[in-house]
Structures are given as C-alpha cells and as structure tokens.
N, C-alpha and C positions, 0 to 999 in steps of 0.2 A: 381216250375214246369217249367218256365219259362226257366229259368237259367240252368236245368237240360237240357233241348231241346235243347235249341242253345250252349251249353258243345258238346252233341252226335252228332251234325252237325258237329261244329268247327272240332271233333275230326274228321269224318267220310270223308270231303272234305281233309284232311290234311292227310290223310291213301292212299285217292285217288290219290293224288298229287305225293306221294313216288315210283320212279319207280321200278319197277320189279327186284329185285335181281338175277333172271332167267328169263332174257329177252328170247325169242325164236327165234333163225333161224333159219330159211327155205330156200328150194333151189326151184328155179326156173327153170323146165326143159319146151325144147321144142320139141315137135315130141319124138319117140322113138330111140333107136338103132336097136331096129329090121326093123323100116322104111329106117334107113340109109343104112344097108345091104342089101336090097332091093334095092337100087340103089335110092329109093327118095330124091334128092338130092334140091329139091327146095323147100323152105317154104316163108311165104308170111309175115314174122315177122323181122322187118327194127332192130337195133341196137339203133335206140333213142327209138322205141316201148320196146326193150332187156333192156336198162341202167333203166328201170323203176322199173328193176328188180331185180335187180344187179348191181355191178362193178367189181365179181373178178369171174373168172371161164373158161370153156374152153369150144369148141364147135368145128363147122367150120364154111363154106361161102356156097351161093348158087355155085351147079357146081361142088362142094367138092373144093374149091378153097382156099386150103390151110388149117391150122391150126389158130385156136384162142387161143388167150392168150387176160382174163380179170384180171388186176393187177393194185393197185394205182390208181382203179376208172378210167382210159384207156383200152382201146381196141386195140389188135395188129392181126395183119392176117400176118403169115407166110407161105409166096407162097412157091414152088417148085426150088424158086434159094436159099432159106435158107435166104433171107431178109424179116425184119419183119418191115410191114406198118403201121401207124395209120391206124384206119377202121373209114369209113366216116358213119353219122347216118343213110344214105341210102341203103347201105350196109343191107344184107338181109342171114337170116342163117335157116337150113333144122334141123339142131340140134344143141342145145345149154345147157347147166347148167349153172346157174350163182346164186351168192346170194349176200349179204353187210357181207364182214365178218367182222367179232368182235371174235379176238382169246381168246379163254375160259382156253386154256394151253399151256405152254412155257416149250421150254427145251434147253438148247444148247449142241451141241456135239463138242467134240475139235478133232477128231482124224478122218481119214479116216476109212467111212464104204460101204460097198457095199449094194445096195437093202436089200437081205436076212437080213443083221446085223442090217441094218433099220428097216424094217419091227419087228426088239424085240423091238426096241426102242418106236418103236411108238403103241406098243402093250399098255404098259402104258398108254398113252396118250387117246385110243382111245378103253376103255375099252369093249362095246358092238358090237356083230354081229351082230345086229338088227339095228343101226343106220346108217344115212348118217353122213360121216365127212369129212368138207373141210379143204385142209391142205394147208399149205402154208410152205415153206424152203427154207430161204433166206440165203445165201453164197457161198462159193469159191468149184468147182467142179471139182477135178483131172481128173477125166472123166465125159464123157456123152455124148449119142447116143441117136439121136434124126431123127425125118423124117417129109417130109411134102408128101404130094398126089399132082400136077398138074390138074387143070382144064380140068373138064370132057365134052364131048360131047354128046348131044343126039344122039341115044336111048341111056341111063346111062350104063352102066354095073354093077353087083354090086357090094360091097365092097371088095369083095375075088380077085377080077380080077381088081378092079383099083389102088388097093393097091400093085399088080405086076408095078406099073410104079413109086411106091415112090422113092424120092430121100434121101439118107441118108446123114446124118452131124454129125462128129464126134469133139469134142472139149476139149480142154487140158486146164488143172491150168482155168480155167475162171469161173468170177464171175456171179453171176445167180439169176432166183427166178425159184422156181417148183412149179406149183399153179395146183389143183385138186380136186379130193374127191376117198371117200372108200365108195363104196356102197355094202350093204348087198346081201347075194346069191340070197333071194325072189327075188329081181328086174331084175333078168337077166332077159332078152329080153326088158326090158323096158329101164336100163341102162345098165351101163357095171360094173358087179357084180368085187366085189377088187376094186385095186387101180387104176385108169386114171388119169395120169399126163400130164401135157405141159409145157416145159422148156421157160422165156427169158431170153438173157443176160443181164447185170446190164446197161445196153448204150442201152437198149431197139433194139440193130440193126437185131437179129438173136434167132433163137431157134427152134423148129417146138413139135410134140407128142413126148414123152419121149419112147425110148426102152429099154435102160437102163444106167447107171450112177452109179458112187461114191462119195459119197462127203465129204470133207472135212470140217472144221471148218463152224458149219453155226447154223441159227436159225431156230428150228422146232415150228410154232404154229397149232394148230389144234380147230376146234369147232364143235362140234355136230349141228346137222341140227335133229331139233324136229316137222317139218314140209316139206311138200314136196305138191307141186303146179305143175304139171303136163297140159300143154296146146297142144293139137292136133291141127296140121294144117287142115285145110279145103280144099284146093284145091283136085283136080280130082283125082293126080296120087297117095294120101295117101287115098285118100275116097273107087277109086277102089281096092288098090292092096290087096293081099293076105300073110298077115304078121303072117301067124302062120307058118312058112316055116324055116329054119334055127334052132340055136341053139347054148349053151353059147360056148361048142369047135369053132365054125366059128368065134364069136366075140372074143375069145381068142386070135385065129392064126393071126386076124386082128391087133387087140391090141400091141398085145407084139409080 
C-alpha cells in the first residue's frame, strides 16, 4: 500500500512538473479605443507599470504623442518628425496592447504581396474570427505608408480632428518588423476590430501606424491570444466622459 501511495505521488508531482503543451497568451490592454476617440488622451499607467505586461505591442504616449512600437522586449515612440525614441519607464500611455509573445505559426513568403494578398495568407494562419491574434512580420518592405499624430494640447480634440494634423512617411526597399494584432468584430469600441498594425525599421530609427504597405520576402508569425486582460484608467476625464458616442465607421477612417 505503501509503495502504491508514494508510485501515485511520484507520478502526480512529475505530471505537475510537465509544462503545458498549450501554454496561453493573453493580451494586455489599457483604456479603450472608444476613450482615445474621445479625445482621452491621458492615462496614469508608466511603461515599467506596461513591461509587466508585456514586451511586444503597439499603443501611444500621453498627449497622443506619437506612435508605440513594443518589439524585442523594447519600447519605441515614433513622434511627428518620423524618429523613433527609446521610451523611458516614465513615460506614461492613454492606450496600449501589449503581451510576451511566443509565435504558435510560421510561414515565409518570398514574393511581393500587397495587404489584400496578405490578408489570404494569413487567413491560414489565423483561423478563428472570434480570437485575438498578435502578429508579427519581419522583412524587407517595397513599400509602406505609415503616420504619426503630433502632440496635442488641452482642451484634447478628438481623434477625427487630431488625426487631420498627421504627418505621413513613405519608404522604399527597407528592412522592417510590423508588430500588431487582429481583433475580432465583438470588441469594436473596445479595440479596433481587424488588423492594427505599427511598422519599425530594422535600425530601430523610424516607422509610425501602418496605412498601408507591400512586402517582400519576410517572416510572418502569429499566435492566438486565449485571454484578454482589460484595465480602465481611473482619473476624472475617463471616469466622467461619455463613451457610448461614436462608432466602428470613425475608428475605421481613423485607422486606415
């Protein structure tokens, strides 16, 4: 009996021990998109509080102060000249997604394709409309159109009208990563339903939100996110305002 008992233990600690074949990732969001449309543009959530969370994802800064790119466990803010910073832990963001990725699928493409040609591609890869999936697409890019927003002043205005002062950046044969996700249609107003992408260059100097792009020989990974961790700022201007207003057409024309 003895021998049987401590057999079903041995066994039992040694089953515990074996990690997870299907580990799960989750994405880490902050604030909504229907708050950033709103013009809420401050949150109270630093980047060392963020990297607890993540390292790979896309967001912005307080102020709308550019574009975030989370890539290789770094943090980059792409201002309004198209130069992309280290972001210091201090450094504080109104919205953000982020998670640790760990790619579930791999594919490489050799040929130049446009979005739409993309978008079959990674239909494979990315089999459910019901999940979140972070992608990642590292290589050389014949094009891509990309933008940042400028530092906004109080009173905010909101996203429809600050995003009339974007600066665009166009870029030829250059090397890159595109780090994002695809979220499902339910979450509109909460995230930005399809794909949201943000481009850097492989020298980390330049990139901003993706408009649109081709790309050439590169590597596509992707991984489902089977969790979703949702945290609400707390200050005054997301507590008062009144976020049932808008809709996913504004976040579109925004977007893309």
């Amino acid at each position: 009996m003895k021998i049987a008992r401590s057999l079903a233990l041995f066994m039992l600690l040694n089953l515990a021990a074996i990690p997870s074949l299907h580990a799960e990732n989750g994405l880490f969001q902050y604030s909504t998109i229907q708050a950033l449309m709103e013009g809420i543009y401050d949150g109270d959530l630093t980047f060392k509080g963020l990297s607890k969370h993540g390292d790979f994802g896309i967001g912005t800064f307080n102020a709308l102060d550019g574009e975030m790119i989370g890539v290789d466990g770094k943090f980059y803010q792409v201002k309004a000249d198209g130069v992309a910073y280290p972001v210091a832990e201090t450094a504080k963001t109104p919205f953000a997604n982020v998670t640790f990725f760990r790619a579930e699928k791999t594919i490489n493409i050799k040929k130049a394709v446009g979005f739409n040609e993309l978008e079959k591609c990674l239909g494979a890869l990315l089999p459910s409309a019901n999940l979140i999936y972070a992608i990642k697409i590292t290589g050389t890019f014949p094009y891509i159109k990309t933008r940042s927003v400028p530092r906004q002043q109080k009173p905010y205005p909101r996203l429809t009208d600050a995003v009339k002062q974007q600066a665009v950046f166009e870029f030829r044969e250059i090397k890159g990563v595109l780090v994002g996700f695809r979220t499902p249609p339910f979450l509109s107003g909460v995230n930005v339903a399809g794909y949201h992408l943000h481009f850097i260059t492989a020298d980390r100097r330049a990139g901003g939100h993706v408009l649109d792009f081709r790309t050439g020989e590169a590597e596509i990974e992707t991984s489902r996110m089977t969790k979703f961790d949702l945290h609400l700022p707390q200050n005054a201007e997301f507590l008062r305002k009144d976020l049932t207003a808008g809709g996913e057409k504004a976040v579109d024309r925004v977007e893309k």
